[in-house]
C-alpha positions in Angstrom: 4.2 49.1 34.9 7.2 50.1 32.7 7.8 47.9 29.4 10.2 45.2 30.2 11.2 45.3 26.4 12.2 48.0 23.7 9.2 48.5 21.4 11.2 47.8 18.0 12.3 44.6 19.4 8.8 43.7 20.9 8.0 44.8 17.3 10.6 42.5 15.2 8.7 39.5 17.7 5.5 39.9 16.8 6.1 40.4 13.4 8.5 37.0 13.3 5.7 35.0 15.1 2.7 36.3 13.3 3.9 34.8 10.0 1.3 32.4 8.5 2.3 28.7 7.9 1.8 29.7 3.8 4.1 32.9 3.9 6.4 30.2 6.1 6.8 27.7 3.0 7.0 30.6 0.2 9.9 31.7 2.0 12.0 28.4 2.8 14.2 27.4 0.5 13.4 24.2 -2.0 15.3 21.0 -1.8 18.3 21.0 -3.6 17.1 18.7 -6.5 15.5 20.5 -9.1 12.8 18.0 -10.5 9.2 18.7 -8.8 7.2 15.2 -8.0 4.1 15.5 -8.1 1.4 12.4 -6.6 0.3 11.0 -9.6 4.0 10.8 -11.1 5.1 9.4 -7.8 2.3 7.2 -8.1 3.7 5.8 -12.0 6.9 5.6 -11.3 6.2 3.0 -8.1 4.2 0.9 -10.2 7.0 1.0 -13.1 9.6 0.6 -10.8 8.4 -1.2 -7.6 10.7 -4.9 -7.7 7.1 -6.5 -5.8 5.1 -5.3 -9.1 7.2 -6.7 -11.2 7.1 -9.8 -9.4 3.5 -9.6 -9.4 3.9 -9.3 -13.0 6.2 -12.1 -13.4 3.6 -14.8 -11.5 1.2 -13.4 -14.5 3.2 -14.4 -17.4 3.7 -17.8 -15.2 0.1 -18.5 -15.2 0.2 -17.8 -18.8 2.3 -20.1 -19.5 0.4 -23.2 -17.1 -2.7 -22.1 -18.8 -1.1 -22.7 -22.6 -0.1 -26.0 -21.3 -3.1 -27.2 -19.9 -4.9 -27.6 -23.4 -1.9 -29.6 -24.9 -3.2 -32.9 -25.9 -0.7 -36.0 -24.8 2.1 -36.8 -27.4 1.6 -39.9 -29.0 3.9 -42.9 -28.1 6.4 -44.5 -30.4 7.5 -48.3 -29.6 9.4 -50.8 -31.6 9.7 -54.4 -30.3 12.0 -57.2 -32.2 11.5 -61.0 -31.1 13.8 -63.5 -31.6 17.6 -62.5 -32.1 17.9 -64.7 -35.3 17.6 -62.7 -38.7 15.9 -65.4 -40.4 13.4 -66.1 -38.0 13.4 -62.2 -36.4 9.6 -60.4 -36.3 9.8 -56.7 -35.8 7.1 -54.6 -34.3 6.2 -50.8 -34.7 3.2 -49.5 -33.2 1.8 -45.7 -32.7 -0.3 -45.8 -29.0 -2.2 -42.4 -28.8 -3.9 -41.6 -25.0 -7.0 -40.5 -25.3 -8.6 -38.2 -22.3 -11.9 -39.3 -21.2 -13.9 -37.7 -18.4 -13.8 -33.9 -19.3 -9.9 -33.9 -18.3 -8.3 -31.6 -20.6 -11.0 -28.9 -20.2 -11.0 -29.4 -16.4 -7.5 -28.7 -16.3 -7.8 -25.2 -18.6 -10.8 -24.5 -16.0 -8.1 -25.1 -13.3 -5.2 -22.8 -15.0 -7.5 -20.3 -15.9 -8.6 -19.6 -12.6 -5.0 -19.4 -11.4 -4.5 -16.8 -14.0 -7.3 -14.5 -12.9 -5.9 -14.9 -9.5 -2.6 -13.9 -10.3 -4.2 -10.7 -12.2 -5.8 -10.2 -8.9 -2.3 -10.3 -6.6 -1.4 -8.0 -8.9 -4.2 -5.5 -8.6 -3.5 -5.8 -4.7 -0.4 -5.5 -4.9 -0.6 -2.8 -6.9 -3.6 -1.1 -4.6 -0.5 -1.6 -1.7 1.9 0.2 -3.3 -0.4 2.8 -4.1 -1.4 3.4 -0.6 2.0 3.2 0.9 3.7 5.6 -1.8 0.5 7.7 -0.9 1.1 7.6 2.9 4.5 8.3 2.3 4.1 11.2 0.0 2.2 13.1 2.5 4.0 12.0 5.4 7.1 13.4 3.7 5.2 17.0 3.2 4.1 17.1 6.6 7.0 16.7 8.1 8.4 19.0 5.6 6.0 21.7 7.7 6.8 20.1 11.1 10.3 21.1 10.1 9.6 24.8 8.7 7.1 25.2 12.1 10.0 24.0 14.1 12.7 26.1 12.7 10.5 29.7 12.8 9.8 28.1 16.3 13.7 28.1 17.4 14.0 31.1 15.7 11.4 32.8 17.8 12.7 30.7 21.2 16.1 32.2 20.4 14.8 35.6 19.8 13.0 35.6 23.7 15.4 33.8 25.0 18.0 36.7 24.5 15.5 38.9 25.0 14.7 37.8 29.0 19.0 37.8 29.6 18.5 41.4 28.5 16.2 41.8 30.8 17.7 40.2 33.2 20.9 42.2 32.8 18.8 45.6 32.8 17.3 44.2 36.4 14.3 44.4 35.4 13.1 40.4 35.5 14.2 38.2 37.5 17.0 35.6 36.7 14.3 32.8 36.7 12.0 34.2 33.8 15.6 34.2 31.5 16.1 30.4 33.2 12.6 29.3 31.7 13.4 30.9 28.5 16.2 29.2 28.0 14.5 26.0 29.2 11.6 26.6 26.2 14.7 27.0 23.7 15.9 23.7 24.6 12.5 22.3 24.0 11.9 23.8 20.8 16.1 22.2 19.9 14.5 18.9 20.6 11.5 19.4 18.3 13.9 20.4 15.4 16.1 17.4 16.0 13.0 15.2 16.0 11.6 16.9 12.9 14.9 16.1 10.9 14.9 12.9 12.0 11.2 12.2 10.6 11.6 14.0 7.3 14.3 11.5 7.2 12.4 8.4 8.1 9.7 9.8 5.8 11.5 10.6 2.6 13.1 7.4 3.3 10.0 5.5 3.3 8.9 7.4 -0.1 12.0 6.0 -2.2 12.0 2.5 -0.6 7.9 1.8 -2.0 8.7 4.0 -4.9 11.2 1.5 -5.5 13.7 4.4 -6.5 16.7 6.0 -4.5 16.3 9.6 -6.1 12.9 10.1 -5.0 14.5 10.8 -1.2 15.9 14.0 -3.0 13.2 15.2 -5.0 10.9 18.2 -4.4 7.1 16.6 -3.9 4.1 18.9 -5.1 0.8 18.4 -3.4 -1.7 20.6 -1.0 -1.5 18.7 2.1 -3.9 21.2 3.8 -6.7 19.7 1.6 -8.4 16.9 3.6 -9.2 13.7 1.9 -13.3 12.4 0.9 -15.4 11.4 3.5 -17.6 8.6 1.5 -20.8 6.7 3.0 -20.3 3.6 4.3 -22.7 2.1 2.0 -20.3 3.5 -0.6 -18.1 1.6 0.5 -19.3 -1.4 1.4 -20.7 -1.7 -2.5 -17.0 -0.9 -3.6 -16.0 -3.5 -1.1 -17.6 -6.2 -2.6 -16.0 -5.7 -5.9 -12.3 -5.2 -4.1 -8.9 -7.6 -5.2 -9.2 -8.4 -1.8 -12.5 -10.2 -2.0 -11.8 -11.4 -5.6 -9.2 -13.1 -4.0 -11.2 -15.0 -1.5 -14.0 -15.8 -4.5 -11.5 -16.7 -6.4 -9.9 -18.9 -4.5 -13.2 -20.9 -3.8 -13.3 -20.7 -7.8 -10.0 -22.5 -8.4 -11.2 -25.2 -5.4 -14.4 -26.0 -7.2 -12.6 -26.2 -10.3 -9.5 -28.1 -9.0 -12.3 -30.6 -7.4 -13.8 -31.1 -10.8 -10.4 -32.1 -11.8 -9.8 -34.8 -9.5 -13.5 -35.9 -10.1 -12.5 -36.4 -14.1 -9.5 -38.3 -13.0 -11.5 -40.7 -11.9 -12.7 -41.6 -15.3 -9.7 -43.8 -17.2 -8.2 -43.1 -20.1 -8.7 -45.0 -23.3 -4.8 -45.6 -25.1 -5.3 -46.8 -28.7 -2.3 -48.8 -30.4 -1.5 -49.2 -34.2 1.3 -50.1 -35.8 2.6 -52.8 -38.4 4.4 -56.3 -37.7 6.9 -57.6 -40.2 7.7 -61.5 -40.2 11.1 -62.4 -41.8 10.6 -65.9 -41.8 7.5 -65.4 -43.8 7.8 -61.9 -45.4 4.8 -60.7 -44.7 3.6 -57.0 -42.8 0.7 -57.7 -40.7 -1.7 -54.8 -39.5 -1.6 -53.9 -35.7 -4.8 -52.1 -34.0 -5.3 -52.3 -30.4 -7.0 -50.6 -26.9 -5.7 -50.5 -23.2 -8.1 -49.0 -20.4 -7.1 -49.0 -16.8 -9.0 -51.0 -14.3 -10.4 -48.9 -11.4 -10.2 -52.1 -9.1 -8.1 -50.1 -6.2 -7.2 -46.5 -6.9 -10.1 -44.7 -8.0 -8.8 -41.3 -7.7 -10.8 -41.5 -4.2 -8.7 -40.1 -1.7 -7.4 -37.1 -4.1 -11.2 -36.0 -4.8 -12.0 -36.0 -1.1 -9.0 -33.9 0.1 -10.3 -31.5 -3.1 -13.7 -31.0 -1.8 -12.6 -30.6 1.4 -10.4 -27.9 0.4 -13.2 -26.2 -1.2 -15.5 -25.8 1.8 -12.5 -24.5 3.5 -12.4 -21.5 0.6 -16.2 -21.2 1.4 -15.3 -20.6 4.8 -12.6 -18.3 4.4 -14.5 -16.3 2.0 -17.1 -15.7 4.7 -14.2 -15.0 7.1 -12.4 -12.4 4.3 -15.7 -11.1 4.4 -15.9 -9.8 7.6 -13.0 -8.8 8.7 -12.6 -6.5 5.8 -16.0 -4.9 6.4 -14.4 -4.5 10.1 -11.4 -3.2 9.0 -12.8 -1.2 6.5 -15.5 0.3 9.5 -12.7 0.9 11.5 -10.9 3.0 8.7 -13.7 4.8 7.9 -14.2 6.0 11.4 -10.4 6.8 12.0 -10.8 9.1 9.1 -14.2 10.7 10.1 -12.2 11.7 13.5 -9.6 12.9 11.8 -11.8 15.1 9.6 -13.6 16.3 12.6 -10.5 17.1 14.7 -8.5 18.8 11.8 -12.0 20.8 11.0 -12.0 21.9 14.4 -8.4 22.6 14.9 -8.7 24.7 11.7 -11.6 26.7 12.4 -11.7 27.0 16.3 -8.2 26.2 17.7 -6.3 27.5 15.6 -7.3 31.3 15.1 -8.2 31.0 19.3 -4.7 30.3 19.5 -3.0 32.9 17.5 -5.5 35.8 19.0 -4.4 34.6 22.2 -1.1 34.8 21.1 -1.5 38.4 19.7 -3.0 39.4 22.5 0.0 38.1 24.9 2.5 40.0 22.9 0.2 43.5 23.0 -0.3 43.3 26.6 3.8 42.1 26.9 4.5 45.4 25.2 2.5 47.5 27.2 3.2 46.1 30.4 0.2 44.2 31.4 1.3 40.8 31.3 5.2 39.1 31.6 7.2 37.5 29.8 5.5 33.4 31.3 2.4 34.9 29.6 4.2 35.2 26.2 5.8 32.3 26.3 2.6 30.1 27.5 0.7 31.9 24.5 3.2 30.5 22.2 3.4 26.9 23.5 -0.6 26.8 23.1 0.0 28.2 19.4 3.2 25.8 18.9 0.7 23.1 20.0 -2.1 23.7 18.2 -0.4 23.7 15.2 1.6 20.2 15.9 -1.9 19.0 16.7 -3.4 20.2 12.9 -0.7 18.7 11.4 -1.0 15.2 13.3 -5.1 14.9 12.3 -4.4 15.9 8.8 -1.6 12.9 8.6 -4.1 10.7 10.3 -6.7 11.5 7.7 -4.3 10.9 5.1 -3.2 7.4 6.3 -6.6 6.6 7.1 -7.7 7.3 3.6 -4.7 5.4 1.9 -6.1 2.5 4.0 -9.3 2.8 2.6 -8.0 2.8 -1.2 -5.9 -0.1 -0.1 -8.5 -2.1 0.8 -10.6 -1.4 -2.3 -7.8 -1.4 -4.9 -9.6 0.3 -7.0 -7.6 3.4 -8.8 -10.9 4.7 -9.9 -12.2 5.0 -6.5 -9.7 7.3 -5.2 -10.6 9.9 -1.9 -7.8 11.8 -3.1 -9.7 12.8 -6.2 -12.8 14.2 -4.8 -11.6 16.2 -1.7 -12.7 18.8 0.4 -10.8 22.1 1.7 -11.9 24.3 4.3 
């Protein structure tokens, strides 16, 4: 069979769609914006900048503030009283009544404000574990589509490049019309792909400045090996870092506050003591007479009852929703755990099997192309499968990277990080 293309341009094709996905990103031109971010800078300047952490930060000084005034003693009362209007016969009255808190009050209510402080410390910490897995997330969705975008440029490039060649041939007789048709139908594929992949570097760098909290991180150049999969840790890893997590602080910590809130309406139940003294000065006489006194409530109706019960009630409720938090985030956890063990595998396998099948299959289409043993479907079959596998690779790497900013989210821990102990292949 005679060779249906010139061998310097079957040449130029090979050469153009041999190029390794690294020699692809050496060669495309950076962003415009000279400043390189790199993860852990992204990573500071969310937190610094992020409006929810510093609302986070705000319900902190808050509970600050409640907790200074829960140990703030009663003021003392001031009362004058003047009987009769006449001057002559006119007694005047000044008298001092301090409250005294009986029953453990005061400390009850410092138990209760304290607690609310360690809780908002804790909304912090998850809020700050959020943001760290979204801006994570984001980061590398923003560098994968990045190579979704280079892939499905070269791609055009190369779609282009066959696409003229089969009218060529088709103009030279020596294929029919319909092999230049399907060319030009792959080209309008691989025009779709690149309007996609515009559209989700977009969405993506987006997404990065809106849970960085800053407009100018859309523009800037991100630094990161995104070929690098993320940890795999042991489930028992994990549930031990679980049970240390904001998210289950929270839960504990809101059965905390209930048991301390309970204790609060229980000391309420005790009355407080008021003691009175003062000085009384009789005009008609002339004479200052000493005041001392004591007032205590009578617990003859309200007893505080109906206060203490809804409190105790709300504090088996915490108990339950603890055991409730519990579970679902060992669930959820699971389930993240074996999103990203499935993403490991697939990528693994992609990298090692799938991928290299697919390029010498490719290779081996264009060889036989040139020499006449196969036509031009072949080729362009051999380059969809390539084209494929390589979307594919990219797909399970993002996977594994959301999966494992799940994970961090749930344990909101910055010193457990899978991003720190990761393994290449």
């Amino acid at each position: 069979m005679q060779k249906l293309l010139p061998s310097a341009l079957v040449a130029v094709m090979l050469c153009a769609m041999l190029l390794p996905a690294s020699a692809q990103i050496q060669n495309s031109p950076p962003p415009t914006s000279a400043a390189v971010l790199p993860l852990t800078a992204a990573l500071r300047q969310a937190l610094a900048n992020n409006p929810d952490i510093a609302a986070a930060r705000r319900e902190v000084q808050a509970s600050e503030g409640a907790l200074r005034q829960a140990g703030v003693m009663p003021n003392p009362e001031l009362s004058a009283l003047v009987e009769d209007a006449r001057q002559d016969s006119r007694s005047i009255t000044i008298q001092i009544n301090q409250a005294l808190e009986l029953g453990g009050k005061r400390g009850a209510r410092i138990s209760v404000a304290e607690h609310s402080r360690r809780a908002a410390l804790n909304e912090l910490a998850i809020k700050s574990a959020e943001i760290r897995a979204a801006v994570t997330t984001q980061f590398f969705a923003v560098l994968i589509a990045e190579e979704r975008l280079r892939m499905a440029t070269a791609s055009l490039e190369l779609a282009q490049r066959a696409s003229h060649a089969a009218s060529r041939q088709v103009n030279l007789g020596k294929i029919p019309p319909l092999e230049a048709t399907r060319a030009g139908i792959a080209e309008s594929g691989v025009r779709v792909e690149l309007a996609q992949a515009n559209s989700e570097l977009l969405i993506a760098r987006q997404g990065l400045a809106t849970a960085m909290g800053n407009k100018l991180a859309a523009e800037q150049q991100l630094q990161a090996e995104f070929h690098t999969l993320p940890a795999l840790p042991s489930m028992q890893k994990l549930t031990q870092a679980l049970a240390r997590s904001p998210l289950m602080q929270r839960a504990q910590l809101e059965v905390d506050k209930r048991v301390a809130m309970s204790a609060l309406e229980k000391s309420r139940q005790v009355p407080d003591l008021t003691v009175s003294i003062g000085s009384k000065r009789e005009q008609q006489t002339g004479r200052n007479q000493a005041i001392v006194g004591i007032s205590i409530p009578l617990n003859l109706f309200d007893r505080n009852q109906g206060n203490l019960q809804e409190a105790l009630s709300r504090a088996d409720k915490a108990r339950d929703e603890l055991t409730a938090t519990e579970n679902r985030l060992h669930g959820e956890v699971l389930q993240a755990h074996q999103r990203l063990s499935l993403a490991r595998e697939e990528a693994e396998m992609l990298k090692k099997t799938m991928l290299p099948g697919a390029q010498q299959a490719y290779e081996l289409a264009i060889k036989g192309f040139e020499y006449g043993k196969f036509n031009f479907m072949d080729v362009l079959d051999a380059q969809r499968s390539l084209l494929q596998a390589r979307a594919q690779y990219l797909r399970s790497l993002s996977e594994a990277q959301r999966a494992a900013a799940e994970i961090e989210a749930y344990l909101g821990d910055s010193e457990f990080s899978l991003f720190t102990a990761t393994s290449s292949f």
